[in-house]
C-alpha positions as a Markdown table, in Angstrom:
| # | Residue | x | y | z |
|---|---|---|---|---|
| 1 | Unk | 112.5 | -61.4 | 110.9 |
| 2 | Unk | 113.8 | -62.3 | 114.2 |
| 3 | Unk | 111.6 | -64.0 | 116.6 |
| 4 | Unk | 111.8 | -63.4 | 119.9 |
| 5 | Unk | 109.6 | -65.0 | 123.0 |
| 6 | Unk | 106.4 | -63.6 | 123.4 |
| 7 | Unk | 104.8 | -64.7 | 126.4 |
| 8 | Unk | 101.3 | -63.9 | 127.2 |
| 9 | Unk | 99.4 | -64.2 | 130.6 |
| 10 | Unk | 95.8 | -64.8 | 131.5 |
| 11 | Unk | 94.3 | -63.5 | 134.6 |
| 12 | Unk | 91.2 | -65.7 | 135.7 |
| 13 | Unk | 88.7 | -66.4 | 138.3 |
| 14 | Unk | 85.5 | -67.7 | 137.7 |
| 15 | Unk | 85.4 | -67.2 | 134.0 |
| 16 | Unk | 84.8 | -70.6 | 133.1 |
| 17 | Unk | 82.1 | -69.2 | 130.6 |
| 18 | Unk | 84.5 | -67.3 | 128.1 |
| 19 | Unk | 87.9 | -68.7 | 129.1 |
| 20 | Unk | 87.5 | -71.0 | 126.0 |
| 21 | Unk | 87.7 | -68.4 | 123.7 |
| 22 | Unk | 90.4 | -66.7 | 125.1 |
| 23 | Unk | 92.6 | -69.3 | 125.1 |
| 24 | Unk | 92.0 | -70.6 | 122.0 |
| 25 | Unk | 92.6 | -67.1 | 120.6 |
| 26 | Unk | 95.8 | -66.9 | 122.1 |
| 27 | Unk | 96.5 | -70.7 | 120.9 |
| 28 | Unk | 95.7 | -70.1 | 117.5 |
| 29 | Unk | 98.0 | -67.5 | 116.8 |
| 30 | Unk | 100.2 | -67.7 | 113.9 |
| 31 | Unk | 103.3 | -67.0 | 115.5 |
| 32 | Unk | 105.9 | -70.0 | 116.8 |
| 33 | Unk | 107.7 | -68.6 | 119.6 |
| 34 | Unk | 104.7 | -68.8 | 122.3 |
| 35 | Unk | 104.8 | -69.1 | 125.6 |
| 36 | Unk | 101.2 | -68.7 | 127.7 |
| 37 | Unk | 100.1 | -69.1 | 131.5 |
| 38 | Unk | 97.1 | -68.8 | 132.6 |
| 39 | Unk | 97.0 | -67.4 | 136.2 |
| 40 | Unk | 93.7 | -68.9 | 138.1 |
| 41 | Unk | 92.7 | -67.4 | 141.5 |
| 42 | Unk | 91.2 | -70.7 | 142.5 |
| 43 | Unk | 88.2 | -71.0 | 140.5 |
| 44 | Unk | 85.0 | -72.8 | 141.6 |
| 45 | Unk | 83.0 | -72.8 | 138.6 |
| 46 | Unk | 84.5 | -74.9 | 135.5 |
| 47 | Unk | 87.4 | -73.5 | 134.5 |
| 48 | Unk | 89.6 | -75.9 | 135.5 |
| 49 | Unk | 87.8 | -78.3 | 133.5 |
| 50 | Unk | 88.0 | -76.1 | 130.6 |
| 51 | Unk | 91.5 | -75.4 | 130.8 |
| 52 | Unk | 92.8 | -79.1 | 131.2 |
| 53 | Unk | 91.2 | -79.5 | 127.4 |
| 54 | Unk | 94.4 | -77.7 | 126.6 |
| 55 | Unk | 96.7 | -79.3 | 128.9 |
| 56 | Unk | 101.0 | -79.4 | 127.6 |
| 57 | Unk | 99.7 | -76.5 | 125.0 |
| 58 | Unk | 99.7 | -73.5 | 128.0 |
| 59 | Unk | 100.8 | -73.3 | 132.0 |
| 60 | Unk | 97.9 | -73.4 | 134.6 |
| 61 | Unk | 98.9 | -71.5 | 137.7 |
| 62 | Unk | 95.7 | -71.6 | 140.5 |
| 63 | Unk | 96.2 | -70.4 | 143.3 |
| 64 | Unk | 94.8 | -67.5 | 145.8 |
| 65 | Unk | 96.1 | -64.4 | 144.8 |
| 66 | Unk | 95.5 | -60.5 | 145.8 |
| 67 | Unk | 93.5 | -58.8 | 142.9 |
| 68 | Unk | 94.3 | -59.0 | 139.3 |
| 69 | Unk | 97.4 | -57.0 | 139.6 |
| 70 | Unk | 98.8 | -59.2 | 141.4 |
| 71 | Unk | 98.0 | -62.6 | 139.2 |
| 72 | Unk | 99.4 | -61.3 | 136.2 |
| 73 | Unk | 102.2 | -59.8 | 138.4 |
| 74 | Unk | 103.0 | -63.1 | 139.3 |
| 75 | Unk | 102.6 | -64.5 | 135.6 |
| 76 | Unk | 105.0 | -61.9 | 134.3 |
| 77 | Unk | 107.2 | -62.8 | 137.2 |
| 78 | Unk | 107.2 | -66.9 | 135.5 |
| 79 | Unk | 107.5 | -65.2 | 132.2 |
| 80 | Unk | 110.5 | -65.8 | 130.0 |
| 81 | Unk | 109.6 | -64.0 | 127.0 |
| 82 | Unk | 111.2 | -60.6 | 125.9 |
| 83 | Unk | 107.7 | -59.5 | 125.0 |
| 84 | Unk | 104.9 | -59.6 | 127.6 |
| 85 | Unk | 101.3 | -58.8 | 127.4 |
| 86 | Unk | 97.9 | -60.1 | 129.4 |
| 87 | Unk | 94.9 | -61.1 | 128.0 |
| 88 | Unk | 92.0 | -61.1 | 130.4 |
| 89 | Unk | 89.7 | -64.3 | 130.6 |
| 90 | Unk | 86.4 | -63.0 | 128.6 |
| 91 | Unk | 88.7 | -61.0 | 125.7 |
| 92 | Unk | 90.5 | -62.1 | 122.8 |
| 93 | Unk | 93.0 | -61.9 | 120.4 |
| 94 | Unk | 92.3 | -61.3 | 116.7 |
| 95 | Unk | 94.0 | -63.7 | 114.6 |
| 96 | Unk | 97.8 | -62.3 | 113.7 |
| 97 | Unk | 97.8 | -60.1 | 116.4 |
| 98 | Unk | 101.1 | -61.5 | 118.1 |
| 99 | Unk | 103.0 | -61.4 | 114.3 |
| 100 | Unk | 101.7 | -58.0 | 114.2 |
| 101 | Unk | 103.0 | -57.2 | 117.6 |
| 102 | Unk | 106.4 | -58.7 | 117.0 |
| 103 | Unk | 106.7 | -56.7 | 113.4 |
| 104 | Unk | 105.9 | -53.2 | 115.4 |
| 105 | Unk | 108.6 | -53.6 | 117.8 |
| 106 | Unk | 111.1 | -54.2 | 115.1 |
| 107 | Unk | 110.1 | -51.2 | 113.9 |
| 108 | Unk | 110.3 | -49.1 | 117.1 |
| 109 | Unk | 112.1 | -51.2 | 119.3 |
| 110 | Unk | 112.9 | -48.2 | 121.9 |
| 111 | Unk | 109.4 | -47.8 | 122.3 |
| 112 | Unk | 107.9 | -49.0 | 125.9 |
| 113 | Unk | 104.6 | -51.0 | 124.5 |
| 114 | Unk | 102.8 | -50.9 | 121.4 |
| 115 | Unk | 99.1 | -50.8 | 120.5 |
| 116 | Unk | 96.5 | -50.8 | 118.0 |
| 117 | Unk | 93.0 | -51.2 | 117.0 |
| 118 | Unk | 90.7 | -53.1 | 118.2 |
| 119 | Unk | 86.9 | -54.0 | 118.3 |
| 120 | Unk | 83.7 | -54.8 | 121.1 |
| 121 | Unk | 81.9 | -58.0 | 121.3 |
| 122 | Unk | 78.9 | -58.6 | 123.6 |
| 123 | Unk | 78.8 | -60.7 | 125.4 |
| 124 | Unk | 77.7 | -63.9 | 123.0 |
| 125 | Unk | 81.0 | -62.6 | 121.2 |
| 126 | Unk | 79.4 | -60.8 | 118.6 |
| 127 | Unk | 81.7 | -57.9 | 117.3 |
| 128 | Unk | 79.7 | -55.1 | 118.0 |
| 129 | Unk | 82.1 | -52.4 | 116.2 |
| 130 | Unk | 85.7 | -50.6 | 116.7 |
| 131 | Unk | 86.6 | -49.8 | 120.1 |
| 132 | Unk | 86.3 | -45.6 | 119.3 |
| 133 | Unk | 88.2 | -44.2 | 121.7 |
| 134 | Unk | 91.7 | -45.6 | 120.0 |
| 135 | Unk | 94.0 | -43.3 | 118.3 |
| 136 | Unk | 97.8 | -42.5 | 117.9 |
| 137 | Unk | 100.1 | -41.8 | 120.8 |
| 138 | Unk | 99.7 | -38.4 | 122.7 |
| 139 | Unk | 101.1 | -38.5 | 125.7 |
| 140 | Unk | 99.5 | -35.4 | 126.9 |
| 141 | Unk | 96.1 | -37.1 | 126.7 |
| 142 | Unk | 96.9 | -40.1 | 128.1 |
| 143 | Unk | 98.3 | -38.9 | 131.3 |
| 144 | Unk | 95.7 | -36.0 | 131.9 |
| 145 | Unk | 92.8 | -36.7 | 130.0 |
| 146 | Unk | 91.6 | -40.2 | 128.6 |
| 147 | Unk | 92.9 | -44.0 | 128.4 |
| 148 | Unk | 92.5 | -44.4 | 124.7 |
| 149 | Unk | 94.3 | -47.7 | 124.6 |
| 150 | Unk | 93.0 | -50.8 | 124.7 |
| 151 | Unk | 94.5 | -52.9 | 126.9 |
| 152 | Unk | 93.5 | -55.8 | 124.2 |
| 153 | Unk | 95.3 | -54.4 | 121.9 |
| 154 | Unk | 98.6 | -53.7 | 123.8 |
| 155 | Unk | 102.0 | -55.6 | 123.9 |
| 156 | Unk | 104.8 | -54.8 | 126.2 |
| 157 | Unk | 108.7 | -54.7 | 125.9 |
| 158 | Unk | 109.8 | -56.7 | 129.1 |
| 159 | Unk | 113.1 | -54.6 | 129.5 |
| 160 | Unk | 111.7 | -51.4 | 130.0 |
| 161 | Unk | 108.7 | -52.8 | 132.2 |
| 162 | Unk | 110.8 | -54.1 | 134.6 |
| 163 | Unk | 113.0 | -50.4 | 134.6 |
| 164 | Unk | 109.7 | -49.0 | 135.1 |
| 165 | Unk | 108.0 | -51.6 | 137.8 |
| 166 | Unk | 104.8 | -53.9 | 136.5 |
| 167 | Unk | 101.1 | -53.3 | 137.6 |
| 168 | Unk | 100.7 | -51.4 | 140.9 |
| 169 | Unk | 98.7 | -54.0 | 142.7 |
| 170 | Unk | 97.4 | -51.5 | 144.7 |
| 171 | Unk | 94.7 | -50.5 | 141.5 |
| 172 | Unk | 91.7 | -52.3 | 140.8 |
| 173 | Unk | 90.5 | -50.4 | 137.9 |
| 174 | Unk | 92.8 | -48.2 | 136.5 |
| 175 | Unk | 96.3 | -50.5 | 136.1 |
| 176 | Unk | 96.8 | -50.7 | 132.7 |
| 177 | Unk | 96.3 | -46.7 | 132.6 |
| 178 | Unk | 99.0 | -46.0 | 135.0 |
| 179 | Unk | 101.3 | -48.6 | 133.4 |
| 180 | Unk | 100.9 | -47.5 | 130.1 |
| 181 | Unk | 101.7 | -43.7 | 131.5 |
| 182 | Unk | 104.9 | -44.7 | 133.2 |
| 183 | Unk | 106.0 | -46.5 | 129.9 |
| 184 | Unk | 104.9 | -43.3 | 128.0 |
| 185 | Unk | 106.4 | -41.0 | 130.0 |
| 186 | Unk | 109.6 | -42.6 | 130.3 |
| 187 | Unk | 110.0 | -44.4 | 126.9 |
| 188 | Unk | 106.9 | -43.6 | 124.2 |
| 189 | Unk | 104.5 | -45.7 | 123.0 |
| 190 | Unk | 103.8 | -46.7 | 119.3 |
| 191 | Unk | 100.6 | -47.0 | 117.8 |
| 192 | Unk | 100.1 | -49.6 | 114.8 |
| 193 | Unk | 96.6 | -49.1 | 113.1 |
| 194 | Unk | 96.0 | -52.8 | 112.7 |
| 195 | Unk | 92.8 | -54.5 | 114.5 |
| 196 | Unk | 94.8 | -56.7 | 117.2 |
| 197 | Unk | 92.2 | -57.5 | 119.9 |
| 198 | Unk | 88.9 | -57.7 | 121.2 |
| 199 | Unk | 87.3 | -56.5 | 124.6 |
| 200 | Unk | 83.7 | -58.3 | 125.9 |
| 201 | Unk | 81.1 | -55.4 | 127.1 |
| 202 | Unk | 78.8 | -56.4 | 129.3 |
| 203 | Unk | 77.1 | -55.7 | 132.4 |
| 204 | Unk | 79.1 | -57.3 | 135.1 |
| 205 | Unk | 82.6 | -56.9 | 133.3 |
| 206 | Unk | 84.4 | -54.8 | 135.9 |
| 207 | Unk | 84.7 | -51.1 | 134.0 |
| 208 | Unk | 81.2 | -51.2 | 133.9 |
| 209 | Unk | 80.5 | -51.8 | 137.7 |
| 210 | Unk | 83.1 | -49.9 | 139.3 |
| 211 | Unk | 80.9 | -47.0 | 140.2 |
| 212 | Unk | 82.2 | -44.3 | 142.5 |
| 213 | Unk | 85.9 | -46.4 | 143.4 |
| 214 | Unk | 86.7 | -46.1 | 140.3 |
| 215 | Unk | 86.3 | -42.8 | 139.7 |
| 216 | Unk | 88.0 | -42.2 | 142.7 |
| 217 | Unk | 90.9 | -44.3 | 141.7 |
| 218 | Unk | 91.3 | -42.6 | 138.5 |
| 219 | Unk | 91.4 | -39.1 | 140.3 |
| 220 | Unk | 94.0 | -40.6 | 142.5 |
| 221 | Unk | 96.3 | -41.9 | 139.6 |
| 222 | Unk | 95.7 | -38.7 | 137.7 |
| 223 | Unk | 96.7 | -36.8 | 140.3 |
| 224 | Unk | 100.2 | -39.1 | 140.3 |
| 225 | Unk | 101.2 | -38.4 | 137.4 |
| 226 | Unk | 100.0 | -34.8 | 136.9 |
| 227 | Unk | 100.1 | -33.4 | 140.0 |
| 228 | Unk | 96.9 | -32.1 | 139.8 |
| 229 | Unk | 94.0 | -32.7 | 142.1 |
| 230 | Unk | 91.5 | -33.3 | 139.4 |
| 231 | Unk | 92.8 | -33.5 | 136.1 |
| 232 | Unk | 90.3 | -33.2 | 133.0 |
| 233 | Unk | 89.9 | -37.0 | 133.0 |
| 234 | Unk | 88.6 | -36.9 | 136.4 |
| 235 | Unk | 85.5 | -34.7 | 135.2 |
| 236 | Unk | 85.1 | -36.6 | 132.0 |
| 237 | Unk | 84.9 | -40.1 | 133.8 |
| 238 | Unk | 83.1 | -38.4 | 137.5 |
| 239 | Unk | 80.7 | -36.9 | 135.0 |
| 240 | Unk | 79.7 | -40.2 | 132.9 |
| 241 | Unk | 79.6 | -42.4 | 136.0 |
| 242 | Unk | 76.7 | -39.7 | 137.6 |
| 243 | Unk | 74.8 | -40.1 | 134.4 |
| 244 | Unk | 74.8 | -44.1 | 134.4 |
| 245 | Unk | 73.5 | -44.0 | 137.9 |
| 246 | Unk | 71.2 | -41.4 | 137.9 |
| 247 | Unk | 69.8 | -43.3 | 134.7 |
| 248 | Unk | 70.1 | -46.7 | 136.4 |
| 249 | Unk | 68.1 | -45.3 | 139.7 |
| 250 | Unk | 65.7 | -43.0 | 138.1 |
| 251 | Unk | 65.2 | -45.0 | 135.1 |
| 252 | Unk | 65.4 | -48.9 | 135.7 |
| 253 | Unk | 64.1 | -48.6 | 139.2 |
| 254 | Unk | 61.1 | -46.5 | 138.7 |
| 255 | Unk | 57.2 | -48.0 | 138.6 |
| 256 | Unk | 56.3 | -48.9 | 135.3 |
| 257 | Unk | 53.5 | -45.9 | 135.6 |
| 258 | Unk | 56.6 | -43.4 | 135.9 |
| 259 | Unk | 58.7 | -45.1 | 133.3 |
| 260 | Unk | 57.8 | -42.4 | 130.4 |
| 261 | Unk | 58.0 | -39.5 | 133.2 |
| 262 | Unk | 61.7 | -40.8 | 134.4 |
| 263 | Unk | 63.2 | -41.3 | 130.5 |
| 264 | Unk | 61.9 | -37.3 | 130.1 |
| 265 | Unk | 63.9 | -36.6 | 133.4 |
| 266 | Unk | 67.0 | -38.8 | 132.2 |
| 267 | Unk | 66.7 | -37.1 | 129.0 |
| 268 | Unk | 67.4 | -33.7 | 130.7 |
| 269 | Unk | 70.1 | -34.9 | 133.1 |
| 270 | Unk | 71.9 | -36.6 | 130.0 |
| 271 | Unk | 72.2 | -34.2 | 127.2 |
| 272 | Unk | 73.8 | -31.3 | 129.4 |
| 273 | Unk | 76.1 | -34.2 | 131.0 |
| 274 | Unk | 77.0 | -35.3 | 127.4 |
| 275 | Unk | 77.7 | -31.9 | 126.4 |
| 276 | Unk | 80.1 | -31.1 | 129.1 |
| 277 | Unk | 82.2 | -34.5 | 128.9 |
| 278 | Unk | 82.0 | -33.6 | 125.0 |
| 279 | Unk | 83.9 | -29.9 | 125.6 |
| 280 | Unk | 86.4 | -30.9 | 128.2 |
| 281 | Unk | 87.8 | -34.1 | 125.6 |
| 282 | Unk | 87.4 | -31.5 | 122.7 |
| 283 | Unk | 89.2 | -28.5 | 124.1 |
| 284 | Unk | 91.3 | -29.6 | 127.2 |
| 285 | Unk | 94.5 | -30.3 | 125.3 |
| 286 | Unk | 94.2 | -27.7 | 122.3 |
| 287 | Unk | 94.6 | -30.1 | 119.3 |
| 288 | Unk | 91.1 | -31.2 | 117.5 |
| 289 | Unk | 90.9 | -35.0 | 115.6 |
| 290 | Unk | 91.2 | -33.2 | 112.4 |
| 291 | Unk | 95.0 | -32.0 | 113.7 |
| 292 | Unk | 94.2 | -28.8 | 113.7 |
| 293 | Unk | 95.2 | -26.4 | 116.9 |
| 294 | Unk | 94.0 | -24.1 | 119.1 |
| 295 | Unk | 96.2 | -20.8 | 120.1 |
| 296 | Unk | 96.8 | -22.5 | 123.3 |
| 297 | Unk | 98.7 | -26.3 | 122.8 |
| 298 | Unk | 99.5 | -28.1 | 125.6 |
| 299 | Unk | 102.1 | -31.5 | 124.4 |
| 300 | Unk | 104.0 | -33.5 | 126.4 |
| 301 | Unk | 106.9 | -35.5 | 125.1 |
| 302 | Unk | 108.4 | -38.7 | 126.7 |
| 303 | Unk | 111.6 | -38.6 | 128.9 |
| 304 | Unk | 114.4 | -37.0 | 126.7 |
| 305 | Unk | 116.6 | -34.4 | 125.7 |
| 306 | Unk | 118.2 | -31.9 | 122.9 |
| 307 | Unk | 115.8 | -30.2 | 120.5 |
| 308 | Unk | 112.4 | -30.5 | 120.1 |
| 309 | Unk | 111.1 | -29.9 | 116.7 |
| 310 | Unk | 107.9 | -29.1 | 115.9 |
| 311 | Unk | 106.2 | -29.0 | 112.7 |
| 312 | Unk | 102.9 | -28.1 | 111.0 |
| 313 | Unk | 101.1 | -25.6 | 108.6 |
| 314 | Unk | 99.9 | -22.4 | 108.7 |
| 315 | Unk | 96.1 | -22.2 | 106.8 |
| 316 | Unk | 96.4 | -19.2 | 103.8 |
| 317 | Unk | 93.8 | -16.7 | 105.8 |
| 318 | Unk | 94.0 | -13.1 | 106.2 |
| 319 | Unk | 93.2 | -13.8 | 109.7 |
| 320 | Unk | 96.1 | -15.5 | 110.6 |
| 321 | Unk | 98.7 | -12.9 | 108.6 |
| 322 | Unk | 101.4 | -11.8 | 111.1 |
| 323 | Unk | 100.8 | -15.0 | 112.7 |
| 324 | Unk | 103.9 | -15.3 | 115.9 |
| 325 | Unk | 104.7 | -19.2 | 117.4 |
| 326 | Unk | 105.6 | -19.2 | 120.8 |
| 327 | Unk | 107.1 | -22.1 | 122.9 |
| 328 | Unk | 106.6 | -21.8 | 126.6 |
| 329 | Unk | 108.2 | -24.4 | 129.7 |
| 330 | Unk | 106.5 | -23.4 | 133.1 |
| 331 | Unk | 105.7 | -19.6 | 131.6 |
| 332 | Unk | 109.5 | -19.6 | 130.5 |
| 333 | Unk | 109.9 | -18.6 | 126.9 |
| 334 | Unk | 112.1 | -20.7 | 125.0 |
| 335 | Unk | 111.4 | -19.3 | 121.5 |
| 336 | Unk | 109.2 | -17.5 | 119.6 |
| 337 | Unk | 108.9 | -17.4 | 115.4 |
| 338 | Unk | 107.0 | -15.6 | 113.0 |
| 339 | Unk | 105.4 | -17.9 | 110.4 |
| 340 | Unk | 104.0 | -17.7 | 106.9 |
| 341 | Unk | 101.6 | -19.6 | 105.1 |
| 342 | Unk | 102.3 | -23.4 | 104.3 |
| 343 | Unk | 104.2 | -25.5 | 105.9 |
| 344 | Unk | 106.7 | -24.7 | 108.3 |
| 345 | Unk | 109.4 | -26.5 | 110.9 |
| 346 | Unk | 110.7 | -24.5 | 114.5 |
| 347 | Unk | 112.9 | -25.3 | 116.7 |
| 348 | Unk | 114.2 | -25.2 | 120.3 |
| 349 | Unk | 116.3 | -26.4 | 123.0 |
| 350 | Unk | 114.7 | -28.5 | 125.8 |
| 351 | Unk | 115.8 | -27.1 | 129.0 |
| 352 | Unk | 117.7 | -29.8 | 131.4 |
| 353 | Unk | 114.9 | -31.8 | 133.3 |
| 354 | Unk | 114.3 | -35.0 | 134.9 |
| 355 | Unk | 111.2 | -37.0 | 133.4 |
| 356 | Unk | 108.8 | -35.8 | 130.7 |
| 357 | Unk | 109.6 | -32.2 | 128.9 |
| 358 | Unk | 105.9 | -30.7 | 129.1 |
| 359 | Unk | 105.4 | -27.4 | 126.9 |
| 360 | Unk | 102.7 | -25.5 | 125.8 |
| 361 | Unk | 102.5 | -24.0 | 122.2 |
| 362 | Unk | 100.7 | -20.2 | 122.0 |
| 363 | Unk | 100.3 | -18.7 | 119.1 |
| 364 | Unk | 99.5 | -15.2 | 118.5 |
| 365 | Unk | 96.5 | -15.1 | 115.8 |
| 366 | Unk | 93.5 | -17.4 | 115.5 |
| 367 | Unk | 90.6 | -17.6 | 113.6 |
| 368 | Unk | 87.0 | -19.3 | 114.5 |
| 369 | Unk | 85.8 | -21.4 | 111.3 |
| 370 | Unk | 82.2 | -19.2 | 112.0 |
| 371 | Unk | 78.6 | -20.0 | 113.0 |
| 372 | Unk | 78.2 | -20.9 | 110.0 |
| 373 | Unk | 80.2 | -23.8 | 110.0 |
| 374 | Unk | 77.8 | -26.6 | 112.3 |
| 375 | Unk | 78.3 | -24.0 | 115.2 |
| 376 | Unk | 82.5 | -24.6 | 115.4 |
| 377 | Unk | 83.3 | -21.8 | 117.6 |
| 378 | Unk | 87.0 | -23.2 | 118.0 |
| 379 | Unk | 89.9 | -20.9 | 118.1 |
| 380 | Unk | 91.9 | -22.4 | 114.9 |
| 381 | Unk | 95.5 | -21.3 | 114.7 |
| 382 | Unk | 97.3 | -23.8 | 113.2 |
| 383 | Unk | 97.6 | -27.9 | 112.1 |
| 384 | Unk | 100.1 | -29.8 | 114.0 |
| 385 | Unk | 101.7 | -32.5 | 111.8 |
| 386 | Unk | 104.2 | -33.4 | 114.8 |
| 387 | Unk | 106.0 | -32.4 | 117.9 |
| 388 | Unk | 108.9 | -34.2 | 118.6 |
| 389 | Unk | 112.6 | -34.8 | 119.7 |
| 390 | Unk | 115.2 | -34.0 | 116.9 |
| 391 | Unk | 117.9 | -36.1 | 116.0 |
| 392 | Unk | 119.8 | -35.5 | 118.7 |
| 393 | Unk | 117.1 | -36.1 | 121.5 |
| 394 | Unk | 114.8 | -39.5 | 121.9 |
| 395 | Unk | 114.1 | -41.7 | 124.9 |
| 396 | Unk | 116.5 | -43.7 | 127.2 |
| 397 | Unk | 117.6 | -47.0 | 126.5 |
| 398 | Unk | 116.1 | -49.6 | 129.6 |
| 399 | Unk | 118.4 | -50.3 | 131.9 |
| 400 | Unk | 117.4 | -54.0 | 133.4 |
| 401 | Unk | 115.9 | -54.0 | 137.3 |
| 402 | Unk | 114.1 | -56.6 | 138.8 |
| 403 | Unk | 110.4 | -57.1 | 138.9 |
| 404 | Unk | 108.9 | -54.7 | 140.9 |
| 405 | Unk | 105.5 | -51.9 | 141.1 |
């Protein structure tokens, strides 16, 4: 296996009381062709005496600097290697992770980043569990519903960062999301499911204190990329921010006489809120975390062009007999095939377009699995094995820029 420079970057200011397990995660990685920087604002607390423990093993950098963005801009900018990722100053790597990073790209060396599992730790470090929200590459969620990578977990392939531009440094909290997007949109991502990083929960960590700016950020990068003025991710993220402050006013703030009184109110705000996020990630897209699909599929593929092939099976139910696939582009019909039970493969010609090929799948019959069935009103029409270019389609190759957002 070749082995090509992996450089990673550390973004830090006033983490003096994690930064030791960060870098000695990155430092204790298996893998010989290493290069890390650390990127300190100008710490006060003891970082720097931290960090000169390690000193000729890793490049210390501190210095102001405008936001996160713009440290690990500037690391990337000192960076040599032909694969980049940053590791902020209270996470770490699981051990391998760079190997496994290095393995993935061989395998899919068009793709823009790649990405896999990961766990939480509190904030002693204790693994708390698997990051949930992680799953294989849909670039129709990513860019209009939820960031379900974790940035932990994610390596990136220098050339086609730099053809895309690096971290807007105008974003606080959503950076990675719109990075990761770009890349997607323009080159794919590709999921590995193997555990490759951890990320620190806790109370002051900044995607737990962004309150109403973030949400507002997210809308605004949303809205970037999909045009729309409030994508479903805006409602899924507005919706759980309310919740945590409503509960963090009504609850934590109230007189301990009112404390039983406010957790009945919270309750009542909670369970409604939960159940709304819960139906706009279920249903927004049209596919379901079994693979099955709704009559209505919106997909997205990454920038590209040819055929599109899509392919999946159609359930043995009288309900479904007669059952007509449709492929729509902006209400424009590109196809449309009858389909019998079992598996089957369609077909059709991407029209000429700049940037992602978005499409929506429609299919003429459904069936609901019944009440009796834990209440699964869905509209079942098919299971989607895959959706993708054909032989003759696929991404574009980078083509080298400088560094830029």
């Amino acid at each position: 296996m070749s082995q090509p420079l992996v450089s990673i970057v550390t973004p830090s200011y006033n983490q003096g009381e994690f930064i030791r397990a960060t870098i000695e995660s990155v430092l204790a990685q298996d893998y010989p062709n290493l290069e890390y920087i650390v990127m300190d604002g100008g710490s006060t607390d003891q970082t720097a005496a931290v960090v000169a423990e390690y000193a000729g093993r890793l490049t210390w950098i501190s210095e102001k600097d405008r936001g996160q963005a713009h440290a690990i801009n500037k690391g990337f900018a000192r960076a040599r290697g032909e694969i980049v990722a940053w590791l902020n100053s209270d996470d770490i790597f699981l051990p391998g992770a760079v190997t496994r990073a290095v393995q993935a790209f061989a395998q899919a060396p068009r793709a823009g980043a790649i990405y896999g599992e990961g766990y939480r730790m509190d904030r002693e470090g204790r693994l708390a569990g698997r990051f949930p929200a992680t799953e294989p590459f849909n670039l129709w969620k990513l860019a209009y519903l939820s960031d379900y990578v974790l940035q932990q977990s994610t390596f990136f392939r220098r050339a086609a960062v730099e053809e895309c531009g690096w971290l807007d440094e105008s974003l606080h909290y959503a950076l990675d999301w719109d990075l990761l997007i770009r890349l997607g949109k323009r080159y794919g991502l590709h999921y590995i499911p193997e555990y490759l990083g951890a990320l620190r929960e806790y109370p002051e960590a900044k995607s737990f204190a962004g309150g109403a700016r973030r949400v507002e950020e997210i809308r605004r990068v949303l809205e970037r990329h999909t045009g729309l003025k409030r994508a479903p991710g805006f409602w899924t993220y507005c919706l759980d921010t309310w919740q945590r402050q409503w509960r963090n006013r009504v609850v934590t703030r109230s007189p301990c006489w009112l404390r039983l009184p406010a957790r009945l109110l919270n309750l009542l705000v909670y369970l409604p809120t939960a159940v709304a996020i819960m139906l706009i990630l279920r249903h927004a897209q049209g596919l379901y975390a079994d693979g099955s699909a709704s009559d209505r599929l919106k997909w997205m593929l990454p920038e590209g062009r040819g055929d599109v092939v899509v392919r999946g099976t159609l359930p043995h139910d009288r309900r479904l007999k007669g059952a007509t696939l449709s492929a729509f582009v902006d209400d424009r019909i590109l196809g449309s095939w009858p389909l019998e039970p079992g598996a089957f493969e369609v077909r059709f010609r991407a029209p000429d377009q700049s940037g992602p090929l978005l499409f929506q799948l429609h299919s003429s019959h459904y069936r609901r699995p019944g009440w009796n069935v834990a209440w699964d009103r869905r509209r079942l029409a098919f299971f989607l094995q895959s959706a993708d270019w054909g032989d003759d389609g696929g991404t574009c190759e980078p083509r080298p820029s400088g560094l830029g957002n």
